[in-house]
Backbone and ligand atoms as CSV (ligand in chain L), in Angstrom:
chain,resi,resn,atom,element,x,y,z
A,1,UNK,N,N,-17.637,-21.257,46.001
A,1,UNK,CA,C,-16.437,-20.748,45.359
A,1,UNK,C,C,-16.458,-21.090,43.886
A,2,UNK,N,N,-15.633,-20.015,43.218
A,2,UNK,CA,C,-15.407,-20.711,41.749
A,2,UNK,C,C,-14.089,-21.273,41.712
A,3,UNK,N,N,-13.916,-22.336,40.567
A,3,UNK,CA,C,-12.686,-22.573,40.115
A,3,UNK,C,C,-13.353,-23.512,38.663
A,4,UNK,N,N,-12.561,-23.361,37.929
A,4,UNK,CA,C,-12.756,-24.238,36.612
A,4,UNK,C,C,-14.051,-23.430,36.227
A,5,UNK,N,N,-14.299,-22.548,36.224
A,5,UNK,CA,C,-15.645,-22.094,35.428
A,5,UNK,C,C,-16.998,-22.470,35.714
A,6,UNK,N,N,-16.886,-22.970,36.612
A,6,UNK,CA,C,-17.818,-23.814,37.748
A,6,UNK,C,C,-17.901,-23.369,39.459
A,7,UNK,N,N,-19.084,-22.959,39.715
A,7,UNK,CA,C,-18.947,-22.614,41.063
A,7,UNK,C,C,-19.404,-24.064,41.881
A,8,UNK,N,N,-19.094,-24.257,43.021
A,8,UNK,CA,C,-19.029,-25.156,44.199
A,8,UNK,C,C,-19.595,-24.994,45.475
A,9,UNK,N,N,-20.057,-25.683,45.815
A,9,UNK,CA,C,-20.394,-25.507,47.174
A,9,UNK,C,C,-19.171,-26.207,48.262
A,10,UNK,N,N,-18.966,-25.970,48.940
A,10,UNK,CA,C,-17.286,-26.825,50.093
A,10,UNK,C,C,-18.147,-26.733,51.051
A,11,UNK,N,N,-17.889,-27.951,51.448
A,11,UNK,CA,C,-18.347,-28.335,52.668
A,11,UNK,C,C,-17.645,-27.956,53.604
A,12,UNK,N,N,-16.535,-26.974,53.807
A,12,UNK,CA,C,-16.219,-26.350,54.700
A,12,UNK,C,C,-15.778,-24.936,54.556
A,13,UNK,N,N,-15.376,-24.342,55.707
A,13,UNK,CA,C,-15.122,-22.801,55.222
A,13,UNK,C,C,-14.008,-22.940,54.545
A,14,UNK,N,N,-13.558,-21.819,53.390
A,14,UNK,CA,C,-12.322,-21.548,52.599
A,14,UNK,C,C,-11.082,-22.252,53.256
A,15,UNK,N,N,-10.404,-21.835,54.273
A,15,UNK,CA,C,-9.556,-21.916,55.112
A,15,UNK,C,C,-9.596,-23.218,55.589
A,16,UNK,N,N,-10.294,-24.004,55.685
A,16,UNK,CA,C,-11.001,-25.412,56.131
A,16,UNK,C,C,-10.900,-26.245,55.535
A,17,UNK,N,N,-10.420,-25.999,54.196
A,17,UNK,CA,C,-10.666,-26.936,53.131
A,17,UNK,C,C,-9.537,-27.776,53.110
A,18,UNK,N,N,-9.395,-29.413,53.851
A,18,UNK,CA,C,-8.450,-30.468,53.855
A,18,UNK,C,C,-8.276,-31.091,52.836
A,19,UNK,N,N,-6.460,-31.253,52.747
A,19,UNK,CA,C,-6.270,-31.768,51.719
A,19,UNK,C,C,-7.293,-33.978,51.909
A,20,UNK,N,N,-7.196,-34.221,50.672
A,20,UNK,CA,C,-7.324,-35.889,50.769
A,20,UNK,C,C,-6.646,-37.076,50.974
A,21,UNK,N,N,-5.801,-36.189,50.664
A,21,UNK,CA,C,-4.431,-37.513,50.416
A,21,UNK,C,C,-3.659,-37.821,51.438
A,22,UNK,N,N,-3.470,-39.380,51.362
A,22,UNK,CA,C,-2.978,-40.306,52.248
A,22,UNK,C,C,-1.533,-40.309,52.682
A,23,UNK,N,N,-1.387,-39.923,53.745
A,23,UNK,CA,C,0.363,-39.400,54.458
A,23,UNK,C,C,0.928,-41.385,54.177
A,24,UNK,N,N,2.465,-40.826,54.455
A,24,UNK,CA,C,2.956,-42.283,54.271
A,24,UNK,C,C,2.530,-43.012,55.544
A,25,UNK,N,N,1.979,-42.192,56.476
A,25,UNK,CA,C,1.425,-42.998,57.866
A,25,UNK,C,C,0.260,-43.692,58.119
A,26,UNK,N,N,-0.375,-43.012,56.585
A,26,UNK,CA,C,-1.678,-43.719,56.422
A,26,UNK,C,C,-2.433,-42.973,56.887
A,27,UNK,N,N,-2.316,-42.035,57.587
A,27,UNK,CA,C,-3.777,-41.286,57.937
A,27,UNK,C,C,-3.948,-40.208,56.769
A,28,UNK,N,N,-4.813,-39.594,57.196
A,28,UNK,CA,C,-5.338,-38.343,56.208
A,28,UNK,C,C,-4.577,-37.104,56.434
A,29,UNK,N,N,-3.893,-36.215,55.354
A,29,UNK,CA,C,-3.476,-35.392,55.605
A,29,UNK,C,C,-3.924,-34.563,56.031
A,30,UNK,N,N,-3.398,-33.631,57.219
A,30,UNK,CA,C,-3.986,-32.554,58.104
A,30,UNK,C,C,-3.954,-31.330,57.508
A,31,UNK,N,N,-3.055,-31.145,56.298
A,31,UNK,CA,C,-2.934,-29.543,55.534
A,31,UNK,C,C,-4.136,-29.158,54.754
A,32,UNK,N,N,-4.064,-27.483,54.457
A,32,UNK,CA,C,-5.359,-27.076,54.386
A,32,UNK,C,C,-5.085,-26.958,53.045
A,33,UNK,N,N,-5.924,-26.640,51.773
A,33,UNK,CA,C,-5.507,-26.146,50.935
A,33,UNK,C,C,-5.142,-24.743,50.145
A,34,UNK,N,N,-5.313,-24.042,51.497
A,34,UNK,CA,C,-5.172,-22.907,51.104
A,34,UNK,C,C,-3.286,-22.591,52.399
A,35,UNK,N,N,-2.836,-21.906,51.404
A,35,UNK,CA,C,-1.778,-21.832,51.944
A,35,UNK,C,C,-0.828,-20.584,51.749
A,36,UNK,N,N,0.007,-20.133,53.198
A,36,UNK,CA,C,0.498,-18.872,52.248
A,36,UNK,C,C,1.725,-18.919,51.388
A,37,UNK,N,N,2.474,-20.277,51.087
A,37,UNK,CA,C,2.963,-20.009,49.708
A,37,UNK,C,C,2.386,-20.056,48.680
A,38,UNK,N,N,1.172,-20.310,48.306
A,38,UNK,CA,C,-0.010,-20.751,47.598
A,38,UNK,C,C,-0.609,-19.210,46.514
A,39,UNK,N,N,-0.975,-18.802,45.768
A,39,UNK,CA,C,-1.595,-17.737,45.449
A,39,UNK,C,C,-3.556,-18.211,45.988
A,40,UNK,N,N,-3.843,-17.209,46.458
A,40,UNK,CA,C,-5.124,-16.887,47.014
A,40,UNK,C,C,-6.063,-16.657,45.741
A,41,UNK,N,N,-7.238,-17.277,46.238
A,41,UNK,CA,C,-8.426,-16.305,45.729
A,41,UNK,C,C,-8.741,-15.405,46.252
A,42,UNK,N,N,-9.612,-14.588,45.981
A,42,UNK,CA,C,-10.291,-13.157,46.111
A,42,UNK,C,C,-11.799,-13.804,46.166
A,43,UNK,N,N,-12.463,-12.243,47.531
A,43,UNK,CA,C,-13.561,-12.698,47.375
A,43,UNK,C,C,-14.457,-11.346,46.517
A,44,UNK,N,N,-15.317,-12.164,46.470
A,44,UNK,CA,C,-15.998,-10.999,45.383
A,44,UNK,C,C,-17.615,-10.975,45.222
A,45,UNK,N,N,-18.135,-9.880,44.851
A,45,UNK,CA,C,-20.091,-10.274,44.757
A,45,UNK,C,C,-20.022,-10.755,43.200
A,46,UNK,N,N,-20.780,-11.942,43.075
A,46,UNK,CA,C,-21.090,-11.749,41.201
A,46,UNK,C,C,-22.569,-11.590,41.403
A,47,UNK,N,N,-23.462,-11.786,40.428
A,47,UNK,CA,C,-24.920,-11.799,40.379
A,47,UNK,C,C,-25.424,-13.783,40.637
A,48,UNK,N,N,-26.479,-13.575,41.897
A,48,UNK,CA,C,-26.411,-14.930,41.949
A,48,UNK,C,C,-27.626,-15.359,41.115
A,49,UNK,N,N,-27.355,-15.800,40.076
A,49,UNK,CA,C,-27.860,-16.296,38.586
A,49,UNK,C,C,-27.776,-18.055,38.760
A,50,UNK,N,N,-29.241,-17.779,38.623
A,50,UNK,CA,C,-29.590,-19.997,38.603
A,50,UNK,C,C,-28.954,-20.178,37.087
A,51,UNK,N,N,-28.936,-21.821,36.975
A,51,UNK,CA,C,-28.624,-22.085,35.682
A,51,UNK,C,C,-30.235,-21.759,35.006
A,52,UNK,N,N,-29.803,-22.120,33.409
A,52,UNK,CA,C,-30.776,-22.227,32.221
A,52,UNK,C,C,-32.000,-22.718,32.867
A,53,UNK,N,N,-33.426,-22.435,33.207
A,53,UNK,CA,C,-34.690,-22.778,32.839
A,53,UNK,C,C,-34.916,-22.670,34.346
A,54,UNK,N,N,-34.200,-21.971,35.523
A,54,UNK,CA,C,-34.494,-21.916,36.923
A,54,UNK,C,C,-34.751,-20.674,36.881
A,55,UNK,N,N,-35.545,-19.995,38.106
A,55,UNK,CA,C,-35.834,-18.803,38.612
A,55,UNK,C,C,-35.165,-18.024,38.547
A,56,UNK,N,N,-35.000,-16.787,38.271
A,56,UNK,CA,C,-34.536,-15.445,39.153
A,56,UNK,C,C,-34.345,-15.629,40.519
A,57,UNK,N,N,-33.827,-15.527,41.405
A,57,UNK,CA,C,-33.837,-15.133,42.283
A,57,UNK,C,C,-33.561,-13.591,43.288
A,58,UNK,N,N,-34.724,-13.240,44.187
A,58,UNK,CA,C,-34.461,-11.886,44.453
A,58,UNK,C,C,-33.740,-11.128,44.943
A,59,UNK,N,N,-32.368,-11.941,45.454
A,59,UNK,CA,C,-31.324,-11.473,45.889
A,59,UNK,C,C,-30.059,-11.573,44.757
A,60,UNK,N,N,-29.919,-10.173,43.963
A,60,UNK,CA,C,-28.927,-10.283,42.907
A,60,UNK,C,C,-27.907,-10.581,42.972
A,61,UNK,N,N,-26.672,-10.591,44.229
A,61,UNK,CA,C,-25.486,-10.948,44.331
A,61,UNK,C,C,-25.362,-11.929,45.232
A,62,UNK,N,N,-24.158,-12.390,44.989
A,62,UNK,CA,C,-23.663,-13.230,46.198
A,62,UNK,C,C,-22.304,-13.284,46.298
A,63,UNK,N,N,-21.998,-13.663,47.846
A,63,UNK,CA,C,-20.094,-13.241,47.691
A,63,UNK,C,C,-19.912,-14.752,47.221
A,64,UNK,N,N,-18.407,-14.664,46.894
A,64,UNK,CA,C,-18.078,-15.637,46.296
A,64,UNK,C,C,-16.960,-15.757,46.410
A,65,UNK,N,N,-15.667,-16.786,46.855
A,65,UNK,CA,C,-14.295,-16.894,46.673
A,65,UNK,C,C,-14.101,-17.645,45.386
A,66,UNK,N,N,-13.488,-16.606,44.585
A,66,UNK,CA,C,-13.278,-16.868,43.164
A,66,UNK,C,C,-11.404,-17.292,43.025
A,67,UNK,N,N,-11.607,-18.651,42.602
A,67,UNK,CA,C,-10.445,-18.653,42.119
A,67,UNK,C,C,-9.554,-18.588,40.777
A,68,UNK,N,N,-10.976,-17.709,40.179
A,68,UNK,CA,C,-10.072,-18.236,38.482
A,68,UNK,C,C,-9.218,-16.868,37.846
A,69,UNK,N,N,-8.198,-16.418,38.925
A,69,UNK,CA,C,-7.292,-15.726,38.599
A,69,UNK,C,C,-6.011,-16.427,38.556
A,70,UNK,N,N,-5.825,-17.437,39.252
A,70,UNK,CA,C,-5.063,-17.856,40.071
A,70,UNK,C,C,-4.613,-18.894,38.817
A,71,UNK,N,N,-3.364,-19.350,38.739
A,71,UNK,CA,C,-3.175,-20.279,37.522
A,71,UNK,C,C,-3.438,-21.794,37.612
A,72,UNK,N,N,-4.210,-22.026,36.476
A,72,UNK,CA,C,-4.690,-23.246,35.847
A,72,UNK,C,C,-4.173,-24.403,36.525
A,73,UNK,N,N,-3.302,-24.660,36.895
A,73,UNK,CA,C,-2.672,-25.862,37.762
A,73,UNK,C,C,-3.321,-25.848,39.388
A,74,UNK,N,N,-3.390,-24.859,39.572
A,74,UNK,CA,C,-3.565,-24.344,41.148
A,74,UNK,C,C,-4.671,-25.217,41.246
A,75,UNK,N,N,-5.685,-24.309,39.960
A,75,UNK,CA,C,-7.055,-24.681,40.173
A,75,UNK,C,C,-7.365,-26.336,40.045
A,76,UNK,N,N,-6.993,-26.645,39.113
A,76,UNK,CA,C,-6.324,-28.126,39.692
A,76,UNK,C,C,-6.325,-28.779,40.652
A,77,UNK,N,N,-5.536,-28.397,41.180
A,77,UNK,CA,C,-5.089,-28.809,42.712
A,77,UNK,C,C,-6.220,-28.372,43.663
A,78,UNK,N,N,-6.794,-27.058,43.854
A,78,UNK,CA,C,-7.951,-26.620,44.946
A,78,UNK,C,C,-9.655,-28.274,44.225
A,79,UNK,N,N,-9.301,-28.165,42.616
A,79,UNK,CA,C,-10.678,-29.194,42.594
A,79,UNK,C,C,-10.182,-30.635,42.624
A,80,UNK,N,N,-8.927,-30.955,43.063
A,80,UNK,CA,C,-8.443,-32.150,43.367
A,80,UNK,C,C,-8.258,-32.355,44.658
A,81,UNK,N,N,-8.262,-31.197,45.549
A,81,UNK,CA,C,-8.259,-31.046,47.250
A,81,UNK,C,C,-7.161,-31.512,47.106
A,82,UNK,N,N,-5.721,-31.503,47.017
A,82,UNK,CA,C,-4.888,-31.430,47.532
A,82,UNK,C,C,-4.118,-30.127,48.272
A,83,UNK,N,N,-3.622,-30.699,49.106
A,83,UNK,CA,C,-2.400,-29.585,49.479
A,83,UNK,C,C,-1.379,-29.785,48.593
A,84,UNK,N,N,-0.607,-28.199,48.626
A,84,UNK,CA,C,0.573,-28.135,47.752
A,84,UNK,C,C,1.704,-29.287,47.858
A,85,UNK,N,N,1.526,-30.066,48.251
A,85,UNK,CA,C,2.793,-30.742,49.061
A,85,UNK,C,C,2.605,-32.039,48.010
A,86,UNK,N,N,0.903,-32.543,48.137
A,86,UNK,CA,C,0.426,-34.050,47.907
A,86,UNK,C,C,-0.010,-33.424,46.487
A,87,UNK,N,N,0.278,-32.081,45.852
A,87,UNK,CA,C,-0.181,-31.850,44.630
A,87,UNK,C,C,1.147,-32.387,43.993
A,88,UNK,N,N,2.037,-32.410,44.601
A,88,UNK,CA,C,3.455,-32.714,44.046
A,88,UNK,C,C,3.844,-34.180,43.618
A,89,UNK,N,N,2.650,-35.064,44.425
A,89,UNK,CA,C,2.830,-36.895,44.332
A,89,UNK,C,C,1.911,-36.913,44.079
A,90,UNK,N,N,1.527,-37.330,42.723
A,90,UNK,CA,C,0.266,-37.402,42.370
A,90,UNK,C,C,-0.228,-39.345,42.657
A,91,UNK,N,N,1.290,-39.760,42.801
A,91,UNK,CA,C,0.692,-41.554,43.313
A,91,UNK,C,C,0.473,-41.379,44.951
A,92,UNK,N,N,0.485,-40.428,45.691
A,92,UNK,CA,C,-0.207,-40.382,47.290
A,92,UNK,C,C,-1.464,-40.951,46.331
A,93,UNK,N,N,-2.088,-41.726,47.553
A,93,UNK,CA,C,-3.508,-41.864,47.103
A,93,UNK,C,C,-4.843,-41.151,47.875
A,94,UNK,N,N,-5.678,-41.331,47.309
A,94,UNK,CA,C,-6.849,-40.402,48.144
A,94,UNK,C,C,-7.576,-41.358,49.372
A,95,UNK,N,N,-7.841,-40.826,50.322
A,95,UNK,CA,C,-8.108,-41.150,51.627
A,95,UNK,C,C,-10.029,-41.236,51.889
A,96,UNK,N,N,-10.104,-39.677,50.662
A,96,UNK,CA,C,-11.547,-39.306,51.370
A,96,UNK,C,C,-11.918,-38.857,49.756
A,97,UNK,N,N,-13.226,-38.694,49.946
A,97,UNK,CA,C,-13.624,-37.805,48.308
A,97,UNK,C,C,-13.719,-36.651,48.419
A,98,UNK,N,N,-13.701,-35.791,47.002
A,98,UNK,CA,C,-13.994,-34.702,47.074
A,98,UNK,C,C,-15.182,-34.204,47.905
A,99,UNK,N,N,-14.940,-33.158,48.649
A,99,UNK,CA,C,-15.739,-32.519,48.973
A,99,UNK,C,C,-16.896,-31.505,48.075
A,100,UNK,N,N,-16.339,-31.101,46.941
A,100,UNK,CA,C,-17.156,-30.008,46.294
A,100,UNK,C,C,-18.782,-30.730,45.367
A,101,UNK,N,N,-18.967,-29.874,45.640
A,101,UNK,CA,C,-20.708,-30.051,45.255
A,101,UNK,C,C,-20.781,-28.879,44.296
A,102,UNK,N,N,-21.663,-29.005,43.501
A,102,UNK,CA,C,-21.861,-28.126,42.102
A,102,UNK,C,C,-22.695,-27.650,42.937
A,103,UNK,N,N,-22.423,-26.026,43.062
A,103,UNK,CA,C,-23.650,-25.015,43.671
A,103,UNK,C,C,-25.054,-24.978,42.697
A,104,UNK,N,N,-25.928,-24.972,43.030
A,104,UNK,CA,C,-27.184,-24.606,43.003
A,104,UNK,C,C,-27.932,-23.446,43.905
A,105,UNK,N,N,-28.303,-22.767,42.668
A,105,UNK,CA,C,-27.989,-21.463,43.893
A,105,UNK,C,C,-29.625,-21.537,44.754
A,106,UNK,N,N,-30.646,-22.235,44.269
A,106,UNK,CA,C,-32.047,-22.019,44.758
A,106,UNK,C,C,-31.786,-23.393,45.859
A,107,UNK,N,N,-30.949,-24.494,45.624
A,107,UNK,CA,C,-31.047,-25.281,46.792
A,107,UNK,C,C,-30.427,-25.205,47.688
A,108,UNK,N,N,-29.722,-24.614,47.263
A,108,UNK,CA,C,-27.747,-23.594,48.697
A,108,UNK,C,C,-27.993,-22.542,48.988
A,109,UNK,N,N,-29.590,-21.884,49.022
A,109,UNK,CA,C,-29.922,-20.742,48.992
A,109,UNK,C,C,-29.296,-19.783,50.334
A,110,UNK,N,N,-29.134,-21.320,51.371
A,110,UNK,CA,C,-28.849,-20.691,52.807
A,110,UNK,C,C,-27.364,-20.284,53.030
A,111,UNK,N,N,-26.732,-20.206,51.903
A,111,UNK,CA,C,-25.168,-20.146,51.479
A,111,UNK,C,C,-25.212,-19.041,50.914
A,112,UNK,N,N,-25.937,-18.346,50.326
A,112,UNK,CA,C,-26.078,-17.241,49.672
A,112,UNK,C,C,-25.591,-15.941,50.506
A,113,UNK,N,N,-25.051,-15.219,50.486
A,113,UNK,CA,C,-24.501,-13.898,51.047
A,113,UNK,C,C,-24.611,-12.954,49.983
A,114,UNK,N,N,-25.042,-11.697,50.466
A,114,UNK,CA,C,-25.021,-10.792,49.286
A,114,UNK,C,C,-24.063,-9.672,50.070
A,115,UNK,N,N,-23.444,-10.248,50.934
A,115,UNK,CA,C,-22.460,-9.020,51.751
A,115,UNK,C,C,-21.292,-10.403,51.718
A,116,UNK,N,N,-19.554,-9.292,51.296
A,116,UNK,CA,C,-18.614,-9.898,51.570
A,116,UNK,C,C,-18.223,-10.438,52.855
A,117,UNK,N,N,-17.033,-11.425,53.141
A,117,UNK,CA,C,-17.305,-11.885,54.752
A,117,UNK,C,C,-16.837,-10.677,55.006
A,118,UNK,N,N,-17.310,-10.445,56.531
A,118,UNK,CA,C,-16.872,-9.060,57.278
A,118,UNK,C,C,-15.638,-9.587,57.993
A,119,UNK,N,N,-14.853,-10.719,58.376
A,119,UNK,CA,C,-13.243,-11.016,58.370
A,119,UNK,C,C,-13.067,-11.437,57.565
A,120,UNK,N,N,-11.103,-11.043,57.155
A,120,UNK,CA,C,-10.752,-12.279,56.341
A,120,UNK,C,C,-9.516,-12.100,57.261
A,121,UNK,N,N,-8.798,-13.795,56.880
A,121,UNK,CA,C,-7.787,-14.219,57.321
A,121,UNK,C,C,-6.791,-13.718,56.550
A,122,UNK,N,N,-5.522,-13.087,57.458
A,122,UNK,CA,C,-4.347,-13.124,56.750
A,122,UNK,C,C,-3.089,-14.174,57.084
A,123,UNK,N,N,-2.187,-14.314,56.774
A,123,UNK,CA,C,-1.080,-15.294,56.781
A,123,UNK,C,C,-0.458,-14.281,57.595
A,124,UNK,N,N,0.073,-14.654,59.124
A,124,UNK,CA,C,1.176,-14.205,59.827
A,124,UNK,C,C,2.531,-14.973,59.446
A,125,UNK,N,N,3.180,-13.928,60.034
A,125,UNK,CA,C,4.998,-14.362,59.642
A,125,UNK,C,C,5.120,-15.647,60.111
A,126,UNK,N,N,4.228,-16.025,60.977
A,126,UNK,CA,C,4.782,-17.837,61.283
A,126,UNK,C,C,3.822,-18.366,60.364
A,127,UNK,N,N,3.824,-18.340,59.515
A,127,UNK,CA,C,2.783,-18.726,58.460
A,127,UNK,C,C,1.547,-19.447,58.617
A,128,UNK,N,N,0.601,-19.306,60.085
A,128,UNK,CA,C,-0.543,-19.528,60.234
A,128,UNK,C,C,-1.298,-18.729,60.153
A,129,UNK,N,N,-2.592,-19.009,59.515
A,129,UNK,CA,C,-3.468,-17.813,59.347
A,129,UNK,C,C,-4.089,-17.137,60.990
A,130,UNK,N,N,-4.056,-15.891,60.712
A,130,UNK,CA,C,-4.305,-15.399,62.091
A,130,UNK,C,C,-5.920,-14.730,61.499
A,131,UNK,N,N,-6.550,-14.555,62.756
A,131,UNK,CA,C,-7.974,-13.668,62.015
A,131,UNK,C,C,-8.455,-12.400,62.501
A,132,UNK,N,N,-8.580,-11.369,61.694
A,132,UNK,CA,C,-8.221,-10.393,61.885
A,132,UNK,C,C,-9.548,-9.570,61.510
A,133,UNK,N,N,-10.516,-9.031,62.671
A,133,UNK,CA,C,-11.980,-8.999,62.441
A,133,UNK,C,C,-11.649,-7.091,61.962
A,134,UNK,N,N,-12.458,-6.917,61.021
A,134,UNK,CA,C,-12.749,-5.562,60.550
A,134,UNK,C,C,-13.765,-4.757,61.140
A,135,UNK,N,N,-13.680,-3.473,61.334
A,135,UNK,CA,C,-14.838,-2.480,62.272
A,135,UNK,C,C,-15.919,-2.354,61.126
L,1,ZN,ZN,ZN,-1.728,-33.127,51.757
């Protein structure tokens, strides 16, 4: 995914992505960071381009959940792994570390997609994501 002008690798799928921060119970918070009061990223192909002095690689695109439409705080919050909730207490403390890893696209090669996902999740009226497979 992108956010901050920087793409990432997440160690889990989009939807997957747990917040860090420490409930007053002490365990780890169970919320995701993607949420439907939340504004979404979009997914999208860009060209999957190594950095400065690496290969070409022969597969030109790759999908990508891009978040840098989405406003500057958000993004924030998605590279701070919080949920909207623990983005709000910034003295919760963190439980776990970030998950994100600076993509490399020749060593994450097996991450690479040059086709968008063929589902995406939408937010049902009870506000859990339901999944909703496309023909
Ligand atoms: Zn949380």
């Amino acid at each position: 995914m992108q956010l901050l002008y920087v793409r990432y690798l997440a160690a889990r799928p989009v939807d997957e992505i747990q917040c860090i921060a420490q409930t007053r119970r002490r365990h780890r918070c169970t919320s995701t960071l993607l949420s439907p009061e939340t504004p979404a990223g979009t997914w999208r192909l860009v060209p999957a381009t190594a950095t400065s002095g690496q290969l070409a690689l022969p597969s030109a695109v790759m999908a990508i959940y891009d978040l840098s439409a989405i406003p500057y705080a958000e993004q924030l919050r998605w590279r701070a792994q919080r949920c909207p909730q623990h983005a709000a207490i910034p003295t919760a403390a963190d439980l776990a570390v970030t998950d994100w890893e600076p993509f490399d696209p020749l060593r994450h090669h097996e991450h690479i997609h040059n086709r968008l996902p063929t589902h995406t999740r939408h937010p049902g009226p009870t506000g859990r994501a339901h999944e909703a497979a496309r023909p």
